[in-house]
N, CA, C and O atoms as a printed pandas DataFrame, in Angstrom:
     atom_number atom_name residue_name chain_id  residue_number  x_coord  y_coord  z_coord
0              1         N          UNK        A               1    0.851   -1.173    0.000
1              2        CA          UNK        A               1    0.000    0.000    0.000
2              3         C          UNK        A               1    0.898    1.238    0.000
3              4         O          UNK        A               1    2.096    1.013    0.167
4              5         N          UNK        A               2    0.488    2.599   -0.171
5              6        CA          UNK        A               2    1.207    3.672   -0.670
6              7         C          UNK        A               2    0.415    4.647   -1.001
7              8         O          UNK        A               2   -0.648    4.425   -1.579
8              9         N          UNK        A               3    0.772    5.711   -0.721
9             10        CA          UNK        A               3    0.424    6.582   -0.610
10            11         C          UNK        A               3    0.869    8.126   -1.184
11            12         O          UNK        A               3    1.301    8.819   -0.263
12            13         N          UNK        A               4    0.853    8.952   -2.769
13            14        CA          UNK        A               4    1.900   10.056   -2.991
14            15         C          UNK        A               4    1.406   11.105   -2.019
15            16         O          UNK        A               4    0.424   10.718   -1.386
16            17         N          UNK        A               5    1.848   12.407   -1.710
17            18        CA          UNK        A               5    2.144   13.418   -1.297
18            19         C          UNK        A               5    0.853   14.259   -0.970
19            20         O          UNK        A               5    0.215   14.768   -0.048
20            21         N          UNK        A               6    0.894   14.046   -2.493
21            22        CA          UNK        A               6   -0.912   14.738   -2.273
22            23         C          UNK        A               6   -2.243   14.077   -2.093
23            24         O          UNK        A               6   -3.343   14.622   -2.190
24            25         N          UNK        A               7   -2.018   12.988   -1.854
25            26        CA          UNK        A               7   -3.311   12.133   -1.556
26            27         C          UNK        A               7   -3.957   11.941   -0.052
27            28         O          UNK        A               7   -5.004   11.357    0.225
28            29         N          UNK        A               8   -2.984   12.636    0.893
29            30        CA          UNK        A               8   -3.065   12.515    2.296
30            31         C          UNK        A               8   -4.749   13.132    2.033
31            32         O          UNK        A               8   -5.055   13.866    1.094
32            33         N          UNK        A               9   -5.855   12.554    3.268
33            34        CA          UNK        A               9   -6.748   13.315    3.727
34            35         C          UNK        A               9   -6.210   14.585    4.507
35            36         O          UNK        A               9   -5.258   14.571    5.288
36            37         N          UNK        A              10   -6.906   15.583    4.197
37            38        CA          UNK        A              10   -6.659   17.163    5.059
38            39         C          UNK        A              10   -7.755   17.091    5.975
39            40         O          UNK        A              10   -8.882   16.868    5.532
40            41         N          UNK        A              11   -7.586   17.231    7.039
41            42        CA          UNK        A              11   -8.276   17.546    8.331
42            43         C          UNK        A              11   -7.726   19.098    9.002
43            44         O          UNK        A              11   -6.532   19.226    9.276
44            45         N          UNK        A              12   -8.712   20.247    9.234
45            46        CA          UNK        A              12   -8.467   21.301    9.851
46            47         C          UNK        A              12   -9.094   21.431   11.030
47            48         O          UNK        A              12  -10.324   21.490   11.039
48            49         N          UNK        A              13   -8.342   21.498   12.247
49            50        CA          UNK        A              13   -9.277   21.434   13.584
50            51         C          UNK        A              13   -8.914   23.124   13.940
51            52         O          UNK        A              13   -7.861   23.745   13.790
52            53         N          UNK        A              14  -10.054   23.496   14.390
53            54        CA          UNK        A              14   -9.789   24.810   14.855
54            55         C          UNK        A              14   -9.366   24.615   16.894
55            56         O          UNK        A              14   -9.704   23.684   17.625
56            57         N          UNK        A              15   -8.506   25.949   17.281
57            58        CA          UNK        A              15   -8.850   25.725   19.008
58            59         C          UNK        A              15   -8.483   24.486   19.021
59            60         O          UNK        A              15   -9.296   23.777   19.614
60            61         N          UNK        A              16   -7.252   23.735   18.451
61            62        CA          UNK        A              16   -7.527   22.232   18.876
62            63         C          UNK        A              16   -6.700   22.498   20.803
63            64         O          UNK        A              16   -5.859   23.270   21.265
64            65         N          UNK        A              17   -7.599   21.305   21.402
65            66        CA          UNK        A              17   -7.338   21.062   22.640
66            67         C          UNK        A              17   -7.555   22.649   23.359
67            68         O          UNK        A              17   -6.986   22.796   24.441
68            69         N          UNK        A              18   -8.086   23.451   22.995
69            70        CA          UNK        A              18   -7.821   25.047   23.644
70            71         C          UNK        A              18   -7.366   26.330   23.147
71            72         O          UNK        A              18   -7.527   27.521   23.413
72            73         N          UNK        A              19   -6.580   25.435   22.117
73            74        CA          UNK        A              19   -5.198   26.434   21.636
74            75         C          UNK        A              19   -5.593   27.331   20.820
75            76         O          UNK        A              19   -6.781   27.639   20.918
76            77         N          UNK        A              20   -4.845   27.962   19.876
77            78        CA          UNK        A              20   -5.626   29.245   19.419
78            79         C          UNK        A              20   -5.485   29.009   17.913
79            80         O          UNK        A              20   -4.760   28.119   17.469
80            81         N          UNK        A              21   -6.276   29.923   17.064
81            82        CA          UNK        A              21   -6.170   28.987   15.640
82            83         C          UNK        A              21   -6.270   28.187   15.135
83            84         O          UNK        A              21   -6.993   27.375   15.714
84            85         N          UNK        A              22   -5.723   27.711   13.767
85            86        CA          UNK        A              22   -6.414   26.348   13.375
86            87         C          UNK        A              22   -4.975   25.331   13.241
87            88         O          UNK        A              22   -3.858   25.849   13.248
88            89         N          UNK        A              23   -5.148   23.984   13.131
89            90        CA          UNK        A              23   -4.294   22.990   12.805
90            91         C          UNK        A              23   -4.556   22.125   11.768
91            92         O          UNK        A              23   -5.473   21.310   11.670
92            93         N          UNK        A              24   -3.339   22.472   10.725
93            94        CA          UNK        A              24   -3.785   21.504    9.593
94            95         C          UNK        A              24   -3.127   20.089    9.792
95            96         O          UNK        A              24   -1.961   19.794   10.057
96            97         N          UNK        A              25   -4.071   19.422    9.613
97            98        CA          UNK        A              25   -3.547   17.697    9.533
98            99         C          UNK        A              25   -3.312   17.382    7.950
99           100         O          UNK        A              25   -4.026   17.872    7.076
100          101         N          UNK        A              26   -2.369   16.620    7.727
101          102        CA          UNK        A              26   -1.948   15.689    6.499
102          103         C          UNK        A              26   -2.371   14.384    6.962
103          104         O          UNK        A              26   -1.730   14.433    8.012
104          105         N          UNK        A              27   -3.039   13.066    7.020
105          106        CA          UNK        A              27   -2.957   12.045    7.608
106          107         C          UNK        A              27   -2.453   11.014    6.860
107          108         O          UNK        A              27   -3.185   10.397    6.086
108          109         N          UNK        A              28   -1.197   10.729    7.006
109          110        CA          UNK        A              28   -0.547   10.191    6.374
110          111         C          UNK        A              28   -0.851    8.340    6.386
111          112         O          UNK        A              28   -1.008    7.537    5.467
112          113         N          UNK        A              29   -0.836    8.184    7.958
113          114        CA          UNK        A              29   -1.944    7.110    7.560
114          115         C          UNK        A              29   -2.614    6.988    9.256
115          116         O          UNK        A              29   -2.023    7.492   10.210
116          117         N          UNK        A              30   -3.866    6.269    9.384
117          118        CA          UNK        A              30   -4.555    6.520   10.768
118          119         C          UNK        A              30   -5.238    5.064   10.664
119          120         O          UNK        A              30   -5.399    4.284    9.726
120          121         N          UNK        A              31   -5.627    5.030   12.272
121          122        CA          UNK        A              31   -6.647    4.123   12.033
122          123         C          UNK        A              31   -8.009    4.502   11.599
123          124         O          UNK        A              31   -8.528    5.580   11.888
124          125         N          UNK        A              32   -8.367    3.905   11.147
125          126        CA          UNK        A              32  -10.308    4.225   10.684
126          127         C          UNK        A              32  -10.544    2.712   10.152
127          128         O          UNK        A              32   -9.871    1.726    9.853
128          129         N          UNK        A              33  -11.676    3.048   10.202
129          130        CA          UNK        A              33  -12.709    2.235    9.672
130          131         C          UNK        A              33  -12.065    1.231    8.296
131          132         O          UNK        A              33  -12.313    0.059    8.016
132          133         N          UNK        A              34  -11.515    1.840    7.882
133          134        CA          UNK        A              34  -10.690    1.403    6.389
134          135         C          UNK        A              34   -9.572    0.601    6.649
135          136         O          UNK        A              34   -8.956   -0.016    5.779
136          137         N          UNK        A              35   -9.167    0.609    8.473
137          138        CA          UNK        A              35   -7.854   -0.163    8.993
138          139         C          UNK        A              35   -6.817   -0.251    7.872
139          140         O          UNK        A              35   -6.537   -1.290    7.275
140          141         N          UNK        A              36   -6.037    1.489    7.551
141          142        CA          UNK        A              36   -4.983    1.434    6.678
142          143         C          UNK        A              36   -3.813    0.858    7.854
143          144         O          UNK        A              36   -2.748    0.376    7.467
144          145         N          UNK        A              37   -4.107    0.958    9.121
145          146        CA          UNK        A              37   -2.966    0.856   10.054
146          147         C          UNK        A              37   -3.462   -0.662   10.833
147          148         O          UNK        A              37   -4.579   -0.866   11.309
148          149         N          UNK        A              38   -2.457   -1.508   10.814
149          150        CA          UNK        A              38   -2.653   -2.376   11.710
150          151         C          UNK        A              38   -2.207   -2.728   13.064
151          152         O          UNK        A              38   -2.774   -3.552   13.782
152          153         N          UNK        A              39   -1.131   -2.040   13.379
153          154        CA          UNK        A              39   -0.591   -1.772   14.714
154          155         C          UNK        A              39   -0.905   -1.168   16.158
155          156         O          UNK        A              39   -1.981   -0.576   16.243
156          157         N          UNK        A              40   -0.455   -1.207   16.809
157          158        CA          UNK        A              40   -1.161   -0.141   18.244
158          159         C          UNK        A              40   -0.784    1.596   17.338
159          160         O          UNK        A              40   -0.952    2.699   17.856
160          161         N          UNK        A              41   -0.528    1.464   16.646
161          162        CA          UNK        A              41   -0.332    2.591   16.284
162          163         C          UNK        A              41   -1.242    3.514   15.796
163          164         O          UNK        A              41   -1.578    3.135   14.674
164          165         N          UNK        A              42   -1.986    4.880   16.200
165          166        CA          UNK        A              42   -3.205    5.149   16.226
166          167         C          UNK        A              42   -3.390    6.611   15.251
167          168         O          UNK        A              42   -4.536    7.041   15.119
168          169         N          UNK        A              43   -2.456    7.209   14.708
169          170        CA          UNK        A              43   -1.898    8.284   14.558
170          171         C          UNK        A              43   -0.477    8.257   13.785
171          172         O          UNK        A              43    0.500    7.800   14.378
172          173         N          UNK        A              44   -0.341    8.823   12.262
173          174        CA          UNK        A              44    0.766    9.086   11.998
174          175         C          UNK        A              44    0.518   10.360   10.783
175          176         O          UNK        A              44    0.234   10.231    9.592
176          177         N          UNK        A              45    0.703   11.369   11.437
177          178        CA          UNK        A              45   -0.036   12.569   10.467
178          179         C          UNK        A              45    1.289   13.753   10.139
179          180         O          UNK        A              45    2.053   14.047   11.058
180          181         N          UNK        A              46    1.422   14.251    9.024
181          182        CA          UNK        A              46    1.863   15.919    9.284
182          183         C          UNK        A              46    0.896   17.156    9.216
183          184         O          UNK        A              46   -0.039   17.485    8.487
184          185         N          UNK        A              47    1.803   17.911   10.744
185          186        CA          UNK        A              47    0.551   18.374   11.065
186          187         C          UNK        A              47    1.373   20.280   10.583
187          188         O          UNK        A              47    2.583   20.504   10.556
188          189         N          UNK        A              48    0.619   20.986   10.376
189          190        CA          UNK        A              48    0.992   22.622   10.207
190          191         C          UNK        A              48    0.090   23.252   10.958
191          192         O          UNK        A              48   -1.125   23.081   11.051
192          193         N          UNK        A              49    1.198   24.395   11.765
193          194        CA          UNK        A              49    0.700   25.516   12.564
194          195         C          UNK        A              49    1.235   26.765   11.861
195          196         O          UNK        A              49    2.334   27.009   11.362
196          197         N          UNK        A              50    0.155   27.453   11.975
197          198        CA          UNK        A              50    0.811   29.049   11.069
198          199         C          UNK        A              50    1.626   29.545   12.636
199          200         O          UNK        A              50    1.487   29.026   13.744
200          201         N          UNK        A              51    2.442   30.657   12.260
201          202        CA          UNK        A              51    3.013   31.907   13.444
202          203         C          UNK        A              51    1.554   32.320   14.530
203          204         O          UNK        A              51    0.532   32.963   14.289
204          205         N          UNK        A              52    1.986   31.693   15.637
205          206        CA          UNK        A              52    0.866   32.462   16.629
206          207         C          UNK        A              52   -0.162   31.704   16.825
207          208         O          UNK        A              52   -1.115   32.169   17.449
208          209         N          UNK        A              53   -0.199   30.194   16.273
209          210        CA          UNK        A              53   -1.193   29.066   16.465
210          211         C          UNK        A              53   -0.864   28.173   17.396
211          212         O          UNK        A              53    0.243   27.646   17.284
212          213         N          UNK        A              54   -1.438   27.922   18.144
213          214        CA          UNK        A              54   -1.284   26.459   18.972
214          215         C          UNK        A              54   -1.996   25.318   19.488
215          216         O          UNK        A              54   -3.226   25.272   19.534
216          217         N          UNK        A              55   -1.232   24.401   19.875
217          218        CA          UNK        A              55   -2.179   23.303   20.345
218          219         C          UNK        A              55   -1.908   23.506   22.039
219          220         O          UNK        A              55   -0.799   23.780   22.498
220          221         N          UNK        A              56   -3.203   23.306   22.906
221          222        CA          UNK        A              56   -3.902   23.623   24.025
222          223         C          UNK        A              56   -3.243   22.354   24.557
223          224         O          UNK        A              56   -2.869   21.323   23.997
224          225         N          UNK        A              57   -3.220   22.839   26.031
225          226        CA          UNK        A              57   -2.498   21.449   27.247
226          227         C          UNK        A              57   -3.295   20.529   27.298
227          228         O          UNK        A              57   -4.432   20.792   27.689
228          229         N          UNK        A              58   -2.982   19.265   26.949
229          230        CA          UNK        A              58   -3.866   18.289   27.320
230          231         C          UNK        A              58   -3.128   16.604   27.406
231          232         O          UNK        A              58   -2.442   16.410   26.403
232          233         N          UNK        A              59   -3.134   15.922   27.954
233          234        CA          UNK        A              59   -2.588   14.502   28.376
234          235         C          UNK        A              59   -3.039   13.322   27.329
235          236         O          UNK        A              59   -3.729   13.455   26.318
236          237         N          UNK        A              60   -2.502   12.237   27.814
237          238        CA          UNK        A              60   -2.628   11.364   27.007
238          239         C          UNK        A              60   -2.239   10.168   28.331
239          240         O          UNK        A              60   -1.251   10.151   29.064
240          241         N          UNK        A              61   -3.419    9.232   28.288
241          242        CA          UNK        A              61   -3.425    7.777   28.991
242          243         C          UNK        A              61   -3.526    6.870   28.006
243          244         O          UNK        A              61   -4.127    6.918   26.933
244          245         N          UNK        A              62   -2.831    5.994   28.528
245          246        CA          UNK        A              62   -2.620    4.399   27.750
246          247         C          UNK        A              62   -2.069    4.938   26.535
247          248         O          UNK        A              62   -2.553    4.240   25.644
248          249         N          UNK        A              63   -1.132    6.017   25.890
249          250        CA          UNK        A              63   -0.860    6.230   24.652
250          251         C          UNK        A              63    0.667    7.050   25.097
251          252         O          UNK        A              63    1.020    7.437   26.211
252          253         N          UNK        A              64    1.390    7.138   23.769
253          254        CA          UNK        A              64    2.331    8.476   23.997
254          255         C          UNK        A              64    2.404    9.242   22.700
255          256         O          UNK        A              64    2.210    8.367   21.856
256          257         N          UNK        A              65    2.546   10.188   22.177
257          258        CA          UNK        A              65    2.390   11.373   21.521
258          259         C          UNK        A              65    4.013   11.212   21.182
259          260         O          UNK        A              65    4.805   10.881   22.064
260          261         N          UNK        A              66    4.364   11.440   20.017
261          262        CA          UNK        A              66    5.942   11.933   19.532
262          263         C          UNK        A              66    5.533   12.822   18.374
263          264         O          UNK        A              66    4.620   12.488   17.620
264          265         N          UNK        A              67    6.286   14.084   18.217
265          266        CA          UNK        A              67    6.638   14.956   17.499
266          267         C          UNK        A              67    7.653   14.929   16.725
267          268         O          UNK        A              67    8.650   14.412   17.230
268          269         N          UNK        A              68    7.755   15.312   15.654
269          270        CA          UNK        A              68    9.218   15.395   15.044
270          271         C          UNK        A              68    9.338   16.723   14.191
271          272         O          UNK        A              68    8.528   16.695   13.264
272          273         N          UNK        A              69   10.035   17.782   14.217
273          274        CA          UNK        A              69    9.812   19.225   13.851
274          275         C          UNK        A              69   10.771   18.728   12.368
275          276         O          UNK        A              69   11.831   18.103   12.338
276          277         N          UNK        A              70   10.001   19.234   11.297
277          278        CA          UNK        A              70   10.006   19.148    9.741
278          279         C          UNK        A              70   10.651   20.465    9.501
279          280         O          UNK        A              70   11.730   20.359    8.918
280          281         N          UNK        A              71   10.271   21.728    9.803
281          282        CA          UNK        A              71   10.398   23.095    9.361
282          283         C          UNK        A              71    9.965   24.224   10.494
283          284         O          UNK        A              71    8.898   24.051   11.083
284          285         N          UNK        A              72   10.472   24.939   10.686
285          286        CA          UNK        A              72   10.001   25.788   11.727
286          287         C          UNK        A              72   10.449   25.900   13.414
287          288         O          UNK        A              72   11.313   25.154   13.875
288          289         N          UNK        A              73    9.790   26.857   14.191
289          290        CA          UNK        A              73   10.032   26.734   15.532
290          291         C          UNK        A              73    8.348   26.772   16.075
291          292         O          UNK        A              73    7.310   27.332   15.724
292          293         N          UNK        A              74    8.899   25.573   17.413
293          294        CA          UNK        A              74    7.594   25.676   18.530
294          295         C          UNK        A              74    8.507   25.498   20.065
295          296         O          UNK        A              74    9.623   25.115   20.415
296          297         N          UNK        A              75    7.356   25.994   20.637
297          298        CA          UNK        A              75    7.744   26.165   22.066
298          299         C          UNK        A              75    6.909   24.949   22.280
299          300         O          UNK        A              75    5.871   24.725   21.657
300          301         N          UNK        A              76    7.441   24.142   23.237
301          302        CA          UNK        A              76    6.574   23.061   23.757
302          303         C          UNK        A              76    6.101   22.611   24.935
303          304         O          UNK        A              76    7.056   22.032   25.451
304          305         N          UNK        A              77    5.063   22.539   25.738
305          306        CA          UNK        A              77    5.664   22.147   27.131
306          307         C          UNK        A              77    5.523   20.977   27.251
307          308         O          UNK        A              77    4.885   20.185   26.556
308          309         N          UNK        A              78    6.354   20.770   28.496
309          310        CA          UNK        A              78    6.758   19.124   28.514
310          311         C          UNK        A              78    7.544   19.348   30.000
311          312         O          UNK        A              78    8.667   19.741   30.318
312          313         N          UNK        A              79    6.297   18.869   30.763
313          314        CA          UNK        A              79    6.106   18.439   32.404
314          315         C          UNK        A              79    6.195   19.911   33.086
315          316         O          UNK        A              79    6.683   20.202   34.178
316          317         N          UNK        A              80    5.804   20.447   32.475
317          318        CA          UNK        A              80    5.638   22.162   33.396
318          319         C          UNK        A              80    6.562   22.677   32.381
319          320         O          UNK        A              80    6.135   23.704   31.853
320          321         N          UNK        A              81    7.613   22.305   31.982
321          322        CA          UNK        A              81    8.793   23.355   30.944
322          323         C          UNK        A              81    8.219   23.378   29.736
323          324         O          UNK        A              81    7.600   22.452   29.212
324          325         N          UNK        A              82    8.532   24.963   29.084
325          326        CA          UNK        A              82    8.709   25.294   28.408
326          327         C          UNK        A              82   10.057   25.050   27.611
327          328         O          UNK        A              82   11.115   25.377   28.146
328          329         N          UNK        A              83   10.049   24.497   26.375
329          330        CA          UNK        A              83   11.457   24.479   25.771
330          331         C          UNK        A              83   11.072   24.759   24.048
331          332         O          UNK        A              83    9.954   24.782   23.535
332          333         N          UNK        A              84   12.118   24.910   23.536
333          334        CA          UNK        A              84   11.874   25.459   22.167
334          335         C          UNK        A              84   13.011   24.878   21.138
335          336         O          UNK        A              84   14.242   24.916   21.133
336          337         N          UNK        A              85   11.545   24.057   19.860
337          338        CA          UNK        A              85   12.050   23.036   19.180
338          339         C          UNK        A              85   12.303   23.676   17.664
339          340         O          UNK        A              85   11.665   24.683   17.355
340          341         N          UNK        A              86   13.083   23.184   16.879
341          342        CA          UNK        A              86   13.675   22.920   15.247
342          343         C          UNK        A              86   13.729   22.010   14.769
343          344         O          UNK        A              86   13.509   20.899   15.252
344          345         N          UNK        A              87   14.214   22.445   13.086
345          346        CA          UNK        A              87   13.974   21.350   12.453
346          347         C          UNK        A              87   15.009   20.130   13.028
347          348         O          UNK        A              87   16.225   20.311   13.098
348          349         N          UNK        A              88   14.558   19.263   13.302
349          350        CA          UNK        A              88   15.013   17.785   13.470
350          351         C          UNK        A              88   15.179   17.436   14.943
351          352         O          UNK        A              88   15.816   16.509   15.442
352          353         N          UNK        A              89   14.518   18.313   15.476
353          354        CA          UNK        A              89   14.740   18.116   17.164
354          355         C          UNK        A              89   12.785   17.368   17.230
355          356         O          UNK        A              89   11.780   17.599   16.557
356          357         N          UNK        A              90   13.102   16.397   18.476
357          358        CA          UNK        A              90   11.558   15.616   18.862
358          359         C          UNK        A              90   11.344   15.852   20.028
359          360         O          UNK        A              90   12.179   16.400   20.748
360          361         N          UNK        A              91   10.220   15.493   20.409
361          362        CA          UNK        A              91    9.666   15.144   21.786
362          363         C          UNK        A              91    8.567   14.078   22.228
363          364         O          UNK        A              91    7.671   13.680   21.484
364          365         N          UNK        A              92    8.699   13.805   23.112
365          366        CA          UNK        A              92    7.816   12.594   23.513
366          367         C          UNK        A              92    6.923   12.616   24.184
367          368         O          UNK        A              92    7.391   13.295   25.099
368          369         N          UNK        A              93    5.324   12.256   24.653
369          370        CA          UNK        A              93    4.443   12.906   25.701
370          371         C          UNK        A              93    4.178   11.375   26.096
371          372         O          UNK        A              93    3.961   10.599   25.166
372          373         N          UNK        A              94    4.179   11.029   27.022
373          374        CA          UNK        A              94    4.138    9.658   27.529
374          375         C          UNK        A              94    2.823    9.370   28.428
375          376         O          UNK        A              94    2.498   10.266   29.207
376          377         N          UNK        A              95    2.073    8.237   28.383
377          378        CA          UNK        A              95    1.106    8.171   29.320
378          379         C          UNK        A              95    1.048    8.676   30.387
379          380         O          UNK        A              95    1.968    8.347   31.136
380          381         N          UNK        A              96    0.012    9.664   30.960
381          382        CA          UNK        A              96    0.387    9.992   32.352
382          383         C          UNK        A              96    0.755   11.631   32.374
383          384         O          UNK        A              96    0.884   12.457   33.277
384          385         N          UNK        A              97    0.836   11.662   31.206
385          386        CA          UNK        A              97    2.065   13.146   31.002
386          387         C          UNK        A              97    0.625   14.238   30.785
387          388         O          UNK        A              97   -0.576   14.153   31.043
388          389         N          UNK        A              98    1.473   15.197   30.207
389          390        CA          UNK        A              98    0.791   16.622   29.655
390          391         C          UNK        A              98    2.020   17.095   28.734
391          392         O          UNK        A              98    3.201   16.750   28.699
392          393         N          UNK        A              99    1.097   18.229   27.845
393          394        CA          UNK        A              99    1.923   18.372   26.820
394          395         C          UNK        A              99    1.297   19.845   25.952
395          396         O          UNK        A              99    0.100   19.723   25.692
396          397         N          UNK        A             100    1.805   20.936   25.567
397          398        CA          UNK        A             100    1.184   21.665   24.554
398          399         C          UNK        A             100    2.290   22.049   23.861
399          400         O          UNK        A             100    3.371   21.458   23.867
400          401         N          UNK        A             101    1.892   23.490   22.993
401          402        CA          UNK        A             101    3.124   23.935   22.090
402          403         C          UNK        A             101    2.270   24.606   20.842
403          404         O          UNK        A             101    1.339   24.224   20.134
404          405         N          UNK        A             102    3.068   25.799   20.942
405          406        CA          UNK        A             102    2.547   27.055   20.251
406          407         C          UNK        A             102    3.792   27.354   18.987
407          408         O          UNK        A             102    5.005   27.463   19.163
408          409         N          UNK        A             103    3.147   27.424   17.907
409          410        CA          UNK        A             103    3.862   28.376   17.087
410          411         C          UNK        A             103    5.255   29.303   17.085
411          412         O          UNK        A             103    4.802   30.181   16.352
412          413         N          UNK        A             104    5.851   29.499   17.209
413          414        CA          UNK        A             104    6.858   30.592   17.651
414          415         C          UNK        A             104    7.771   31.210   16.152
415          416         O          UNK        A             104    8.322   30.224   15.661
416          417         N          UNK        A             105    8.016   32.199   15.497
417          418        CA          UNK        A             105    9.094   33.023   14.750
418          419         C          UNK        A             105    8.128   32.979   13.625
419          420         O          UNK        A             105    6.929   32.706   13.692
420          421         N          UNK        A             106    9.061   33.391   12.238
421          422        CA          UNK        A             106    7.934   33.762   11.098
422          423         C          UNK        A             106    6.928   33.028   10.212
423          424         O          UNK        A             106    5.933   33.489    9.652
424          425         N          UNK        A             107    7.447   31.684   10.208
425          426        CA          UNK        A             107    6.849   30.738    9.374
426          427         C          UNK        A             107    6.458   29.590   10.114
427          428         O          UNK        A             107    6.904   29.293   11.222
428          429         N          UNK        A             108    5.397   28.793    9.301
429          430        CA          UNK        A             108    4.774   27.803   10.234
430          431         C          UNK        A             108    5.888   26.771   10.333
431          432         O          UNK        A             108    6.985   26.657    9.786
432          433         N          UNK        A             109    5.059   25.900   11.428
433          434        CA          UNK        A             109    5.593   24.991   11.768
434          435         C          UNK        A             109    5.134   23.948   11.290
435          436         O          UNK        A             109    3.921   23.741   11.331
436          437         N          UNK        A             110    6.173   22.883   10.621
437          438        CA          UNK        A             110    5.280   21.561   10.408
438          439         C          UNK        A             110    6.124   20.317   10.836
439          440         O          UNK        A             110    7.349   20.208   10.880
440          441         N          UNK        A             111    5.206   19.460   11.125
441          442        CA          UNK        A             111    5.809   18.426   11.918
442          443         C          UNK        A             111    5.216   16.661   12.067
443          444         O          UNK        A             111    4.022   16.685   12.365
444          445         N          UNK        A             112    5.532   15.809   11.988
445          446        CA          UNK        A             112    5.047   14.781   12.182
446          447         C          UNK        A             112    4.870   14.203   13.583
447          448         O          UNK        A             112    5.813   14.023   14.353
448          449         N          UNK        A             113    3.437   13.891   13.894
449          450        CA          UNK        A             113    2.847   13.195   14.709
450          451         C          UNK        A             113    2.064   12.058   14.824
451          452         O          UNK        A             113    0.987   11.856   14.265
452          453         N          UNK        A             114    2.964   10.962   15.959
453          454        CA          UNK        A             114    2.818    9.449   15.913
454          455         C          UNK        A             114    2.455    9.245   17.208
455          456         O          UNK        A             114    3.256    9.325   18.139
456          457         N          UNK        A             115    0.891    8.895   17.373
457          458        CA          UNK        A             115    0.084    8.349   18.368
458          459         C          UNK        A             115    0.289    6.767   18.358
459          460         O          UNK        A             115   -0.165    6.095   17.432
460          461         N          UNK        A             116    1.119    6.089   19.621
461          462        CA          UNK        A             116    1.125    4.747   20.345
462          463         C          UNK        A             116    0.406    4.438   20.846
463          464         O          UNK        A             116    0.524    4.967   21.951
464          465         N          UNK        A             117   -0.486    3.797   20.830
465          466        CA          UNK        A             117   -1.336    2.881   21.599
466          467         C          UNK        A             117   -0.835    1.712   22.242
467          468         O          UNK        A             117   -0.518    0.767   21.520
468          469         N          UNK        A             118   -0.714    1.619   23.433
469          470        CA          UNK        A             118   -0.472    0.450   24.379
470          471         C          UNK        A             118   -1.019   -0.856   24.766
471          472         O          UNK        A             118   -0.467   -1.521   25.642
């Protein structure tokens, strides 16, 4: 199975989790109904934030969240800190955890995100 570039479904969530603005999803591949994914793996999308957009604090049980920064800067938090990511730097949100991260400098941010299921 395979997938080119432009065939991803686009999903736009506005305010996702709180945050401000909108978030574009690429879904590169997910679970659904169509079971393109067969793994605990629940989530594997690229996602874009314009300058000044973010995603809102929110946790994750029985799962962990990884990021991987494609282009751009975000501030992220991760366990109360604030820290601030580039291209090729990740992060991890682990069951149990909390996690947000806003936009930061002139151009968006885009990035790949891989939801684990346990």
């Amino acid at each position: 199975m395979h997938r080119f570039n432009d065939q991803y479904p686009v999903e736009i969530r506005e305010k996702m989790k709180g945050g401000t603005g909108s978030v574009r999803f690429e879904h590169i591949w997910k679970k659904n109904s169509d079971e393109e994914m067969h793994s605990g793996c629940r989530q594997f999308s690229r996602l874009t934030l314009a300058p000044g957009c973010s995603v809102g604090k929110h946790g994750h049980q029985g799962e962990e969240e990884i990021y991987y920064i494609l282009s751009g800067h975000v501030r992220t938090l991760d366990n109360g800190e604030w820290i601030e990511l580039g291209p090729g730097d990740a992060t991890i949100c682990r069951s149990g955890e909390e996690h947000a991260m806003e936009c930061v400098g002139p151009e968006p941010c885009v990035y790949l995100a891989v939801v684990i299921v346990y």
